[in-house]
LUMZA-895075 format. One record per residue: residue in one letter; x, y, z of N, C-alpha, C in turn. Coordinates in nm, 2 decimals. Example, Ala and Ser with C-alpha at 12.3 -4.5 7.8 and 13.67 -1.06 7.14 Angstrom:
2
a_1.32_-0.57_0.78_1.23_-0.45_0.78_1.32_-0.33_0.78 $
s_1.28_-0.22_0.71_1.37_-0.11_0.71_1.29_0.00_0.79 $
***
This chain:
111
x_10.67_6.86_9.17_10.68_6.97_9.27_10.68_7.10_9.20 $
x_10.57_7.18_9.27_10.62_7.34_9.17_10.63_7.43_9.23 $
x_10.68_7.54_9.18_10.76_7.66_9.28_10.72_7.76_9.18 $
x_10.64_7.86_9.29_10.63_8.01_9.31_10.69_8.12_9.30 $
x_10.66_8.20_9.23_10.69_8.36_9.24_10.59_8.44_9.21 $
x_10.54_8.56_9.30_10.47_8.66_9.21_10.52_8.81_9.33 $
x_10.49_8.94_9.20_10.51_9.02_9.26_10.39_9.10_9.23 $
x_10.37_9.15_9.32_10.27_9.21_9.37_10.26_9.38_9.34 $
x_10.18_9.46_9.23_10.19_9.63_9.22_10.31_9.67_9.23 $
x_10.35_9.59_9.05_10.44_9.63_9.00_10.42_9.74_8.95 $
x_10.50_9.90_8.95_10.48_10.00_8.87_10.48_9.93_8.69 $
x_10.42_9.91_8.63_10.43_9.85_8.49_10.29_9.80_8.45 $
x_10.30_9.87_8.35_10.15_9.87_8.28_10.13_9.68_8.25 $
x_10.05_9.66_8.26_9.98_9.46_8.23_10.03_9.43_8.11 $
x_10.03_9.55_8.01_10.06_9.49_7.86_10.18_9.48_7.84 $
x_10.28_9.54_7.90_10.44_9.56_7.87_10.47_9.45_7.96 $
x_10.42_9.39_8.06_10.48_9.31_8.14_10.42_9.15_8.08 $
x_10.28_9.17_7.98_10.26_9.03_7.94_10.37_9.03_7.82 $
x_10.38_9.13_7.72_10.47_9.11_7.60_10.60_9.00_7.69 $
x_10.67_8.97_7.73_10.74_8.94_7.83_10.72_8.84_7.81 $
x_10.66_8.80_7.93_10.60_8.68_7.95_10.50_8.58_7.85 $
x_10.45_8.64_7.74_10.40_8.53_7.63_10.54_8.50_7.57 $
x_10.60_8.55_7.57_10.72_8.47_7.54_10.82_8.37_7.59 $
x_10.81_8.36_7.71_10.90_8.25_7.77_10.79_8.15_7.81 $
x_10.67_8.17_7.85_10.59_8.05_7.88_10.61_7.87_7.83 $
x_10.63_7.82_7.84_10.68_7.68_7.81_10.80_7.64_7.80 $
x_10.85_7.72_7.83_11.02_7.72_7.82_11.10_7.66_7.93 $
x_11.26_7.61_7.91_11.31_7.60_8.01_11.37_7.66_8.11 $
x_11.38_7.69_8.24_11.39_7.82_8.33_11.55_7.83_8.26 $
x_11.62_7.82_8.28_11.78_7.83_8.22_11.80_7.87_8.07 $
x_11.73_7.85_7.97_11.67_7.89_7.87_11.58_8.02_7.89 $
x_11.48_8.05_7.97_11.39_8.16_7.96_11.47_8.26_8.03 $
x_11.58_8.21_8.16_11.70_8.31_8.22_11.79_8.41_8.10 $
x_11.83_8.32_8.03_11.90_8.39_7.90_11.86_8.45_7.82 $
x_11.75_8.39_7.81_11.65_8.54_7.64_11.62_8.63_7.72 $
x_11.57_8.63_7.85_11.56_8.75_7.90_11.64_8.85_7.94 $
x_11.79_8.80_7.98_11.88_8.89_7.98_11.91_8.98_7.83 $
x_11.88_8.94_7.71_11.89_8.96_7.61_11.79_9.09_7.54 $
x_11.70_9.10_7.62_11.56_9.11_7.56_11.58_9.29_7.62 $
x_11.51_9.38_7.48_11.49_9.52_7.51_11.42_9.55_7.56 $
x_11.30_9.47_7.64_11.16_9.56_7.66_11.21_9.59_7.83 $
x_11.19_9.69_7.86_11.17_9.72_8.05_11.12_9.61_8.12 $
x_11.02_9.54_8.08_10.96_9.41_8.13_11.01_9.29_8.15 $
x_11.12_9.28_8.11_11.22_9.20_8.09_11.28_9.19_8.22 $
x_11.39_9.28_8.27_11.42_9.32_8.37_11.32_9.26_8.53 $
x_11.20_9.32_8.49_11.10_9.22_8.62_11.10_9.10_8.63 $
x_11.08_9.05_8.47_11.05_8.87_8.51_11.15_8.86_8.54 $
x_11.29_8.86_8.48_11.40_8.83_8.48_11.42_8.79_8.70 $
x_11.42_8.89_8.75_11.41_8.91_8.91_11.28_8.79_8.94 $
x_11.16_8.79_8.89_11.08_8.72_8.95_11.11_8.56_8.91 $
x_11.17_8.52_8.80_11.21_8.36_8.76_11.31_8.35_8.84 $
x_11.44_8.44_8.91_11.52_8.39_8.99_11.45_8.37_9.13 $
x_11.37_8.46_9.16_11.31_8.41_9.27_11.25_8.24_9.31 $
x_11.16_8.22_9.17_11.14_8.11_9.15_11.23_8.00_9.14 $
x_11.32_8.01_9.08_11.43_7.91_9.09_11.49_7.88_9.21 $
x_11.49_7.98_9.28_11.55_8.00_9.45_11.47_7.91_9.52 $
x_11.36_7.93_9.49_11.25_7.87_9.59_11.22_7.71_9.57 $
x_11.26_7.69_9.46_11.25_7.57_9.43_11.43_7.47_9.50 $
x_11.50_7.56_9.49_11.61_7.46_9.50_11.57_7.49_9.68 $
x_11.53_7.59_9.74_11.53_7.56_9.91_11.40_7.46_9.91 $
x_11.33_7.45_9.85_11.22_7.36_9.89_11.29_7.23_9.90 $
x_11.36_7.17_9.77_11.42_7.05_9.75_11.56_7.09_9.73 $
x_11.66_7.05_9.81_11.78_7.07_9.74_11.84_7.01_9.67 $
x_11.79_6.85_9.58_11.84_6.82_9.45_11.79_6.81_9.36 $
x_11.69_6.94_9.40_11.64_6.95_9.20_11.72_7.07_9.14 $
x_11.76_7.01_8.99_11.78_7.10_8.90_11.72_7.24_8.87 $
x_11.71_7.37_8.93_11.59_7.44_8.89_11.65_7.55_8.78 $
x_11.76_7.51_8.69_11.69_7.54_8.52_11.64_7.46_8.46 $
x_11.67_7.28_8.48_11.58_7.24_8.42_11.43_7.25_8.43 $
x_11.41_7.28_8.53_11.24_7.32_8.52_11.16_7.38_8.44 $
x_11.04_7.40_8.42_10.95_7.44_8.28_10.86_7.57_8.37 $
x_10.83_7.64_8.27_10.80_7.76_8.33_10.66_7.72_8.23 $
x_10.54_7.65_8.40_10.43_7.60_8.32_10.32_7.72_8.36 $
x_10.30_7.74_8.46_10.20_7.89_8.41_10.29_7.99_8.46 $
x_10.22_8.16_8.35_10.30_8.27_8.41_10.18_8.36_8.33 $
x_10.15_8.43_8.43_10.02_8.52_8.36_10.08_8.64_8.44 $
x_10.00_8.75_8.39_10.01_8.91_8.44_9.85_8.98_8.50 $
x_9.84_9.00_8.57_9.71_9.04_8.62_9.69_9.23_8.60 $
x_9.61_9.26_8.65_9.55_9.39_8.64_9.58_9.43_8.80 $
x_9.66_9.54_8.79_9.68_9.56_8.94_9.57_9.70_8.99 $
x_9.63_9.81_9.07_9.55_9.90_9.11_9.60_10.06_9.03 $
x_9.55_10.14_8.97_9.55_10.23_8.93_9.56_10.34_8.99 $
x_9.68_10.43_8.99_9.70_10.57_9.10_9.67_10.67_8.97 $
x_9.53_10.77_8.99_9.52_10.86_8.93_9.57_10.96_8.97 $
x_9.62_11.04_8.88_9.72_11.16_8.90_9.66_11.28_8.84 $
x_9.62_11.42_8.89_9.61_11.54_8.79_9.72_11.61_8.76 $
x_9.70_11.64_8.61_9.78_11.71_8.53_9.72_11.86_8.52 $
x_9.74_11.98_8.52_9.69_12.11_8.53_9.71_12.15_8.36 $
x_9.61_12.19_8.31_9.63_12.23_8.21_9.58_12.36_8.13 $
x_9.59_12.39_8.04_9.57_12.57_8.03_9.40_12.59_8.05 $
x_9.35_12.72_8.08_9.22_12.76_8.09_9.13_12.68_8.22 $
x_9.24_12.64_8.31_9.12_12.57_8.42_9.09_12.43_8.38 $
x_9.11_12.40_8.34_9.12_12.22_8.26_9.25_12.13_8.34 $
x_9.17_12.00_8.33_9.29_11.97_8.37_9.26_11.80_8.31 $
x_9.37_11.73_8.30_9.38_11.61_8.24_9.41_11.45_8.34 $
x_9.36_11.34_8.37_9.38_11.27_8.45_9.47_11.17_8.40 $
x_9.58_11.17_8.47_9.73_11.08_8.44_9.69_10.93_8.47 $
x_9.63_10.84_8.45_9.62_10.71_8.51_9.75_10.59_8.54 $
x_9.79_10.58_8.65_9.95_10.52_8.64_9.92_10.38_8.70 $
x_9.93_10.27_8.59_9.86_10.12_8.62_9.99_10.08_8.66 $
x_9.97_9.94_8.73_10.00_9.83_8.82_9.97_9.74_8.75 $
x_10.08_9.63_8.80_10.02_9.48_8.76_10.10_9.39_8.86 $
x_10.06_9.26_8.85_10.05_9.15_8.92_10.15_9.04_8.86 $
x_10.25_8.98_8.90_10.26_8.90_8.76_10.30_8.76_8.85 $
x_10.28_8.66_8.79_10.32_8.54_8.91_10.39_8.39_8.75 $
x_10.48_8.37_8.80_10.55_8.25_8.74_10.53_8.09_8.84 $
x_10.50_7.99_8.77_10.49_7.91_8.80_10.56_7.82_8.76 $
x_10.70_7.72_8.84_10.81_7.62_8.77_10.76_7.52_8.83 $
x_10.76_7.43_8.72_10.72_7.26_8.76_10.85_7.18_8.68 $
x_10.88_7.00_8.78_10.95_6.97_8.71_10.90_6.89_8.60 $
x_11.02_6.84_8.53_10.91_6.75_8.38_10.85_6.65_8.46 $
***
């Protein structure tokens, strides 16, 4: 059985949010709950919220599965939507601020 999470245009750039996530991939949800609480990146913080979701979702789907034993079998980060922003800068110039988004979705299966 597998259980879902994703969040959708996350303020957070794709690369800070995969650093994150290549790291807990294969892991056990109860196991990848704890390094994450651990972990310095800001990115951390999101999956951290999106794997409880997923664990949520799994124990209302079935109520006697274990969902830290579960394995956190796919978790990718997508490319979300870009809000360009102007910056005003000296002489009539001006500089464009690009503020990326991302996508990120976890996927828990049991063994």
């Amino acid at each position: 059985m597998d259980s879902k999470a994703k969040v959708k245009y996350s303020r957070m750039t794709p690369r800070k949010a995969r650093r994150v996530v290549d790291l807990i991939r294969g892991k056990k949800a109860g196991e990848a709950l704890l390094s994450l609480r651990f972990m310095p990146y800001r990115g951390a913080r999101l999956v951290e919220k999106i794997l409880k979701s997923a664990m949520s979702n799994a124990e209302n789907k079935n109520a006697n599965v274990d969902s830290e034993a579960m394995i956190i079998s796919k978790a990718f980060v997508d490319h979300g939507s870009v809000m360009k922003r102007v910056e005003q800068r000296s002489m009539g110039r001006a500089n464009v601020i690009k503020k990326k988004s991302c996508h990120v979705t976890l996927i828990l299966t049991e063994k």
